[in-house]
C-alpha positions as CSV (number, residue, x, y, z in Angstrom):
1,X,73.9,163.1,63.8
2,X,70.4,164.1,65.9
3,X,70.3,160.0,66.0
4,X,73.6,160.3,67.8
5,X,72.4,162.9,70.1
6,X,69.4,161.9,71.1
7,X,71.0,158.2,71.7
8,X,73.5,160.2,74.0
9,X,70.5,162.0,75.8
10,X,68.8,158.4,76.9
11,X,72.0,157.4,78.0
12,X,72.7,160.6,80.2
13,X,69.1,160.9,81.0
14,X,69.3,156.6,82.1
15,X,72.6,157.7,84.2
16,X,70.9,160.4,86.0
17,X,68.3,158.0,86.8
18,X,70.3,155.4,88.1
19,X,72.2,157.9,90.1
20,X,68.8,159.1,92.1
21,X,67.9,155.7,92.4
22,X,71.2,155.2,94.3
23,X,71.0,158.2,96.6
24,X,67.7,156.8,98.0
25,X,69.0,153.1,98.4
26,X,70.0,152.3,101.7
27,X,73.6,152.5,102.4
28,X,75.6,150.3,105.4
29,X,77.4,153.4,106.4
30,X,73.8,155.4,107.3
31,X,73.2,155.9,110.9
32,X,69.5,154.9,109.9
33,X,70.9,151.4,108.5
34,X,73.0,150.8,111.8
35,X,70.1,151.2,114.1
36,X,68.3,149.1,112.4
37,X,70.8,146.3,112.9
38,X,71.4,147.5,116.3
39,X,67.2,147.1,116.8
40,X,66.5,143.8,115.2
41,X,69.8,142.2,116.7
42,X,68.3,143.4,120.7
43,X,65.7,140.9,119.9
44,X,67.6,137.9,120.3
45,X,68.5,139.4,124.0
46,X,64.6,139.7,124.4
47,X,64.0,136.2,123.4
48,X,64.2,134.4,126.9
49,X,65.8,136.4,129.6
50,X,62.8,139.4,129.4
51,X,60.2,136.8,131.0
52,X,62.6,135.3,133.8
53,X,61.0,137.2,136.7
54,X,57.6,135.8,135.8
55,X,58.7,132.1,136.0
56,X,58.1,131.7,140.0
57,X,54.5,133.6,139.7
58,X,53.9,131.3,136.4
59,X,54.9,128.0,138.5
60,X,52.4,129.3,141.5
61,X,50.0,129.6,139.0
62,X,49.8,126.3,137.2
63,X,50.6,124.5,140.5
64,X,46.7,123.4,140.6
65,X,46.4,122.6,136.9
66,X,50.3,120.2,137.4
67,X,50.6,118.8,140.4
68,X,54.1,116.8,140.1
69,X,56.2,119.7,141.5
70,X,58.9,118.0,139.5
71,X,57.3,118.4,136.0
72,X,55.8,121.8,137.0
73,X,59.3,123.3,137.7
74,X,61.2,121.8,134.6
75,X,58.1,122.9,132.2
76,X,58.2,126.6,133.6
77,X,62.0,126.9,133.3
78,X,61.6,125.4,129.6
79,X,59.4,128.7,128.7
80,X,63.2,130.3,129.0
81,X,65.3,127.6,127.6
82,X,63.0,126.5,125.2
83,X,63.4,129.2,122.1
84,X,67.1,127.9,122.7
85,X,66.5,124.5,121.6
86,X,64.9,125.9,118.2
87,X,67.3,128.7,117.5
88,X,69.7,125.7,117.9
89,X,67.5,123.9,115.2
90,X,67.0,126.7,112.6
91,X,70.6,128.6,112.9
92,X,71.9,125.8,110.2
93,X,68.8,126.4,107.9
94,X,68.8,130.0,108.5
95,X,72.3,129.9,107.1
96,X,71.2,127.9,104.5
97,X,68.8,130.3,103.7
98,X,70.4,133.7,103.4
99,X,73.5,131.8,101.4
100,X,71.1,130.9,99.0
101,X,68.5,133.7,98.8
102,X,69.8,136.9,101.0
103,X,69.8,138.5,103.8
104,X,67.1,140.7,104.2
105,X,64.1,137.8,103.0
106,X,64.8,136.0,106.3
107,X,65.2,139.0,108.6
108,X,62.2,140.7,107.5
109,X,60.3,137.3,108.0
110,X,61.7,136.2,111.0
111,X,60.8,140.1,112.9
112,X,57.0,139.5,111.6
113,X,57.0,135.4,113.1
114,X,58.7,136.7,116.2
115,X,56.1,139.4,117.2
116,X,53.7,136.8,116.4
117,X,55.1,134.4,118.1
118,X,56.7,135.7,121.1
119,X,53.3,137.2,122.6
120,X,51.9,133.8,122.9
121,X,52.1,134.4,127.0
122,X,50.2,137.3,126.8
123,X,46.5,135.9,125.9
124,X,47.7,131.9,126.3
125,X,46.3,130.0,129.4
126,X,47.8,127.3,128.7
127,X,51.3,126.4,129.9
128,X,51.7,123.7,126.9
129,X,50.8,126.2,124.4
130,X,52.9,129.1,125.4
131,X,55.5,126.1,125.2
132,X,54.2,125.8,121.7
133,X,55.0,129.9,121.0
134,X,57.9,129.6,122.3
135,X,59.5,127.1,120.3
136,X,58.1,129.3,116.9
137,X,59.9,132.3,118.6
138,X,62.9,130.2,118.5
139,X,62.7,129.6,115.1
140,X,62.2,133.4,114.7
141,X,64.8,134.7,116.8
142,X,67.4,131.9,114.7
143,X,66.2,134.1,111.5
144,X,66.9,137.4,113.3
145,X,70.3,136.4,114.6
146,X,71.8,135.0,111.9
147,X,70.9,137.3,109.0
148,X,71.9,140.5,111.4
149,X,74.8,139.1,111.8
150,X,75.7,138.5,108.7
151,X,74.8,141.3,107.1
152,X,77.6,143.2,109.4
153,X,79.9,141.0,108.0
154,X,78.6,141.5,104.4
155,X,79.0,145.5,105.5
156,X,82.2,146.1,107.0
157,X,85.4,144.5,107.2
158,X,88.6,144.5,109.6
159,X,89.1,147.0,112.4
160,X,85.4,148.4,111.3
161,X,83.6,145.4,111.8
162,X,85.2,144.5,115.1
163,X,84.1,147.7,116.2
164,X,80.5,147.4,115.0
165,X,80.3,143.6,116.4
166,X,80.9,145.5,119.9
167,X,78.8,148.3,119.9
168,X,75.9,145.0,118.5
169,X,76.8,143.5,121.6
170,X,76.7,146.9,123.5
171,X,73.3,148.0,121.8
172,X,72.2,144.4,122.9
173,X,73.2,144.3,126.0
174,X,71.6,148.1,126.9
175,X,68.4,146.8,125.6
176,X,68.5,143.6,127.7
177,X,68.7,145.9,130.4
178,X,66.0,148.2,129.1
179,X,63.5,145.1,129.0
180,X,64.5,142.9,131.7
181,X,63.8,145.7,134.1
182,X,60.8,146.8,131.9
183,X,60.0,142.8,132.6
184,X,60.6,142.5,136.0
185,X,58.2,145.8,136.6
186,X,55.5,144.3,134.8
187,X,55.9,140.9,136.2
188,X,54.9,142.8,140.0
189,X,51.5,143.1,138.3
190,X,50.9,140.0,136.2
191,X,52.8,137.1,135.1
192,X,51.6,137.3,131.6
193,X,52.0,141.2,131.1
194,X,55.9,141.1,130.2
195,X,54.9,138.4,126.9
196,X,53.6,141.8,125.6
197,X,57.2,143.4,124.7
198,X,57.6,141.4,122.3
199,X,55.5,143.1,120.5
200,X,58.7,145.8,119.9
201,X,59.5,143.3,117.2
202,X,57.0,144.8,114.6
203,X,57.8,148.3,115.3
204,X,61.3,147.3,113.1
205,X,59.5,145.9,110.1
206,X,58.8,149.2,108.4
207,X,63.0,149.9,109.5
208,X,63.8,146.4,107.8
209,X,62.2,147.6,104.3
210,X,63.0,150.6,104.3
211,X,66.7,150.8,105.0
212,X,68.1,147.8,105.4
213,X,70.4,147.1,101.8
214,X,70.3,143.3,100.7
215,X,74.6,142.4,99.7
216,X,75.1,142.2,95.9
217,X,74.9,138.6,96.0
218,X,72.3,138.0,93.2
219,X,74.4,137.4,90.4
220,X,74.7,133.2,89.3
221,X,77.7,132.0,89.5
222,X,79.2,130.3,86.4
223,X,81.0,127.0,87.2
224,X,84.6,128.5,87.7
225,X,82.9,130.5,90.5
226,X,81.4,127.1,91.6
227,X,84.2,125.2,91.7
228,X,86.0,128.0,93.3
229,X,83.3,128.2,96.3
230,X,84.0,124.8,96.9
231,X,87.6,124.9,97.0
232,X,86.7,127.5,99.8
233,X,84.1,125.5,101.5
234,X,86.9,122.4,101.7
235,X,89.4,124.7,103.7
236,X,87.8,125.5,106.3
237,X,89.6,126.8,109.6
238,X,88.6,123.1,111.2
239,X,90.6,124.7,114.5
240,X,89.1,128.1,114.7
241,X,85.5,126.5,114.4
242,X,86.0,123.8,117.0
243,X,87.5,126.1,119.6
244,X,84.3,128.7,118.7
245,X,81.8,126.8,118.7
246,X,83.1,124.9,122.0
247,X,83.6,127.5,124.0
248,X,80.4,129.3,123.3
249,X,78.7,126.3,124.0
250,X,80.1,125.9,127.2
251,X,79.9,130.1,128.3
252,X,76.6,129.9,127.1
253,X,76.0,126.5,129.5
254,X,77.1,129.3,132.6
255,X,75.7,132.4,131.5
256,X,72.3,130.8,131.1
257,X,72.0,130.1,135.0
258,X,71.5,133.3,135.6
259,X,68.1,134.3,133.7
260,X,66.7,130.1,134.9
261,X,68.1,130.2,138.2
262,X,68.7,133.7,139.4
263,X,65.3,134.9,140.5
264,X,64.9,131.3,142.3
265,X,68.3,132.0,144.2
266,X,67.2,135.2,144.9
267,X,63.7,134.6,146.1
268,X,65.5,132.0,148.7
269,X,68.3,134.1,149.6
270,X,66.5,137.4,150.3
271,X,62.9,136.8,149.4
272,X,63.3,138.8,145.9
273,X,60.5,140.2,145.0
274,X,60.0,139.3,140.6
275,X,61.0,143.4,140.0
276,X,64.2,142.8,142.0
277,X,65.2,139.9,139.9
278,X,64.8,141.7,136.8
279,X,66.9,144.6,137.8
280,X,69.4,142.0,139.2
281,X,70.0,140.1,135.6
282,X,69.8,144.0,133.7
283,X,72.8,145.0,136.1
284,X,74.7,141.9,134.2
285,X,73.4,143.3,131.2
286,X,74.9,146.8,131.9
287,X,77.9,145.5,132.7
288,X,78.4,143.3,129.6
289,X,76.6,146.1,127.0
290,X,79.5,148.6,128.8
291,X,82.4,145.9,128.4
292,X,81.2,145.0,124.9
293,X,81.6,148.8,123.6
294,X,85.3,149.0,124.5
295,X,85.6,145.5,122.4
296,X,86.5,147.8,119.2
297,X,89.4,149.3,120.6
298,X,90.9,146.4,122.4
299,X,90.6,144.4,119.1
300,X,93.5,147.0,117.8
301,X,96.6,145.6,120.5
302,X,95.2,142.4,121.2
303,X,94.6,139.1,119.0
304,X,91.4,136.4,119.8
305,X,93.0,133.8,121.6
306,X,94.3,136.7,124.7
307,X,91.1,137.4,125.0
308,X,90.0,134.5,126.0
309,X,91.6,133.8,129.7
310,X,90.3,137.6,130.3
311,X,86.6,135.9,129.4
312,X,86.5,133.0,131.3
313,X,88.6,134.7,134.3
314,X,86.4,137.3,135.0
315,X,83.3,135.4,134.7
316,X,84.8,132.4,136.8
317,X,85.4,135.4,139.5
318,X,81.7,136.2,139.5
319,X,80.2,133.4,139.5
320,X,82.7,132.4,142.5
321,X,81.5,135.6,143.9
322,X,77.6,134.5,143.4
323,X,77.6,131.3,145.1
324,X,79.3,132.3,148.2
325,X,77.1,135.4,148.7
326,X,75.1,135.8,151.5
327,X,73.2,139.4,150.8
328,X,71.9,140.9,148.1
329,X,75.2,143.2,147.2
330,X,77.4,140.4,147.0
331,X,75.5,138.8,144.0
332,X,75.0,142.3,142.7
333,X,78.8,142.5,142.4
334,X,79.2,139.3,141.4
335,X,77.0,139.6,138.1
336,X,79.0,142.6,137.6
337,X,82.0,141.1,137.3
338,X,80.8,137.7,135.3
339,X,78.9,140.3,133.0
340,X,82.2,142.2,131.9
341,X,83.7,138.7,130.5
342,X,80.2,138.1,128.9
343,X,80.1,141.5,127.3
344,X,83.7,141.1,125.6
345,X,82.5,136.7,124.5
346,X,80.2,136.9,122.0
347,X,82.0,140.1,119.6
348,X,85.1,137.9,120.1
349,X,83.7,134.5,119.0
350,X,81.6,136.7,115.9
351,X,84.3,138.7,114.7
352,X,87.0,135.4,114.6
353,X,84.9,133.7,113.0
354,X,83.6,136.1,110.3
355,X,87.4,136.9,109.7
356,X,88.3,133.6,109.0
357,X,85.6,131.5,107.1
358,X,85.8,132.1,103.3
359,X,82.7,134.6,102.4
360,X,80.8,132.0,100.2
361,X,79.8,129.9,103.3
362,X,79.7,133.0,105.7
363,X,76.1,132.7,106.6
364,X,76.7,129.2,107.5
365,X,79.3,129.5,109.5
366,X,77.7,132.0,111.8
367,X,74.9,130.0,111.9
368,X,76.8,127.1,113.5
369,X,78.0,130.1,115.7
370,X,74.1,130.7,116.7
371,X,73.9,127.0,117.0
372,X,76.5,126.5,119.2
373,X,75.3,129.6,121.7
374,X,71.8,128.5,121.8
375,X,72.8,124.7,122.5
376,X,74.4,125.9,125.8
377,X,71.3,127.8,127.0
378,X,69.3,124.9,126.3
379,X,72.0,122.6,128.2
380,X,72.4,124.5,130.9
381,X,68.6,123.9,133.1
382,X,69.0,120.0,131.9
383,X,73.5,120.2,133.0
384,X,73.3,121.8,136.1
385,X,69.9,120.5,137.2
386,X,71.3,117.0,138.7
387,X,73.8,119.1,140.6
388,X,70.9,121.8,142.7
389,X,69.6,119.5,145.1
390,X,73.1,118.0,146.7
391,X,75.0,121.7,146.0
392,X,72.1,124.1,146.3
393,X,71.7,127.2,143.9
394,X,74.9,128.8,145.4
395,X,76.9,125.5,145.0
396,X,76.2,125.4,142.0
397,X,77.3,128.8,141.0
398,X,80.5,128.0,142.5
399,X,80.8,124.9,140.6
400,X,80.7,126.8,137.6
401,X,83.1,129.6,138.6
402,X,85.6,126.7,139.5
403,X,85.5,125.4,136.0
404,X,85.2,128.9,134.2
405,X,88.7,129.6,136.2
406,X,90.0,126.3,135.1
407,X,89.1,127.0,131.4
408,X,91.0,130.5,131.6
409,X,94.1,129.2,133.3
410,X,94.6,126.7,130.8
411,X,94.6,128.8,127.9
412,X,96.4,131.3,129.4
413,X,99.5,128.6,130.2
414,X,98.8,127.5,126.5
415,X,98.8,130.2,124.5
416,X,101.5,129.7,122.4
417,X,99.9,125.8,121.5
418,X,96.5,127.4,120.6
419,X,98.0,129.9,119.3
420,X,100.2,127.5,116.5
421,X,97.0,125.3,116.4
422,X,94.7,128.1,114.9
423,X,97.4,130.3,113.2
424,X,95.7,133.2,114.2
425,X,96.3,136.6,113.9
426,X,95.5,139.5,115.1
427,X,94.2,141.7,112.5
């Protein structure tokens, strides 16, 4: 009998254990746990856009060291697009990655590399080697993105997640605003002072381990559980990922003109000075973080594929709005309007997506997701380049309004087709 008992002390005493060691685990639902998404996932927003107002100072100052104007302008533009090209390279392996061995590995790895990484402009003199940072903070940012991301998905489900994917995008998009203007400020002084908020990336380390909870996804899986992740793997939504990844491409193609070519438009149009430009792309910012916020509640009367003329209309109107503009409120307003239809994109695209892949290839799929958005940003300097001499920065923002506008009307006269094509939902 006292063998008994003291067999059923362990065991309480092993319970009570456990328990404690639950309270202090991290939980998804902590507000602690939620800004630490909402922290690490602003750093993808830092990734290019916070150095745009340096680029004509940077081009003015490696004019005597390149001399092909040519060469000079596409190398200084490729410190923004750049980190595009290798986020498009390592989304696939970072969803690779946290399939195969979690989460939280990759994003605690990834914040360290990109505070590394991303202050390369800071003490570099070199415009080839900043090129060289760059393309690591790529890889970085590719590790950030994906694994936040995902880990939202892994959290919270239906109406919950939807919400949470917009306030991410409205968390973003108020920190883009925060550090483009906290760019553009520093830019007045020195071309190599705004490298130095990246930095912010290793103050969220310490956030990362402490609070961030890796999903319960440890376990081996016996060969029923194989075969059944297969099965999944073979039906894929082949519809839902082709429209995705096509249209976020292409917005992504548009959106990016505005951090690469905004502060030269500007700087021609009303002799914007570098602080002006920043405050010029964070007013987009604003205007999509706002927008993205109310994407929670819009989710609950309205399905994906109505969003999607909204998107494309209102940022067709302001870029239509920006190349016609002759003063500095008319492109004001214009990134005002074409930020709204960014702001609602991207939690649209994310939350589709993560509702209809099967969980076991998750992280993969929202890697392609990353893929496709950072393929357009890279595209977009190397698309609409052929088209600024004949056209002129304005032209082509016209351009590009004309074919946003294009985009929304056909899907809003074909609904009912995309609709039946996808046989989506909305849930």
């Amino acid at each position: 009998m006292s063998l008994t008992r003291a067999h059923t002390k362990l065991i309480r005493i092993r319970t009570n254990l456990l328990n404690r060691k639950s309270d202090l685990m991290p939980n998804p639902n902590a507000w602690t746990t939620k800004l630490t998404i909402f922290l690490a996932s602003s750093l993808t927003v830092m990734a290019g856009a916070t150095v745009s107002p340096s680029l004509p100072a940077m081009k003015q100052n490696f004019a005597s060291t390149i001399t092909d104007p040519d060469l000079l302008t596409t190398l200084v533009k490729l410190v923004i697009t750049l980190p595009a090209l290798f986020i498009t390279i390592g989304s696939p392996i970072a969803g690779l990655i946290i399939d195969r061995f979690g989460r939280k590995p990759l994003l605690l790895v990834a914040t360290i590399l990109y505070g590394l990484a991303g202050t390369s402009g800071l003490y570099l003199e070199s415009l080839p080697a900043i090129l060289v940072g760059r393309a690591f903070l790529g890889l970085a940012v590719a590790g950030v993105m994906v694994s936040a991301t995902t880990l939202i998905a892994d959290y919270y489900s239906g109406p919950a997640r939807a919400a949470f994917m917009g306030l991410q995008a409205g968390f973003m998009g108020l920190g883009g605003v925060l550090f483009l203007t906290l760019g553009g400020a520093l830019a007045q002084q020195n071309w190599h002072y705004p490298f130095g908020i990246y930095l912010f990336a290793w103050a969220i380390v310490p956030l990362i381990m402490a609070f961030i909870l890796e999903p319960d996804r440890a376990r081996s899986l016996d060969p029923r559980e194989i075969e059944e992740s297969e099965a999944q793997s073979s039906s894929l939504p082949v519809a839902v990922l082709a429209i995705v990844y096509g249209l976020t491409t292409l917005s992504q193609i548009a959106f990016y003109l505005i951090p690469v070519q905004l502060p030269f438009f500007l700087e021609t149009l009303v002799r914007a000075q570098p602080s002006q430009s920043g405050l010029a792309i964070a007013l987009c910012t604003l205007f999509s973080a706002l927008a993205s916020v109310t994407y929670g509640k819009l989710k609950q009367r309205m399905e994906f594929i109505t969003f999607l003329p909204i998107i494309f209309g209102l940022m067709g109107i302001g870029y239509l709005l920006i190349g016609q503009s002759t003063n500095w409120l008319q492109v004001l307003t214009g990134l005002a309007i074409a930020g709204m239809g960014l702001g609602i994109l991207m939690p649209n695209m994310t939350v589709w997506l993560s509702t209809t892949v099967p969980d076991a290839v998750r992280g993969r799929a929202l890697g392609g997701l990353s893929t496709a958005m950072f393929l357009g940003q890279f595209l977009s300097p190397i698309v609409t380049q052929p088209f600024t001499k004949p056209l002129g920065f304005g032209g082509v923002y016209a351009l590009t309004g004309g074919i946003l506008i294009v985009v929304a009307l056909a899907f809003a006269v074909f609904k009912s087709q995309v609709r039946n094509l996808t046989r989506s939902q909305a849930i």
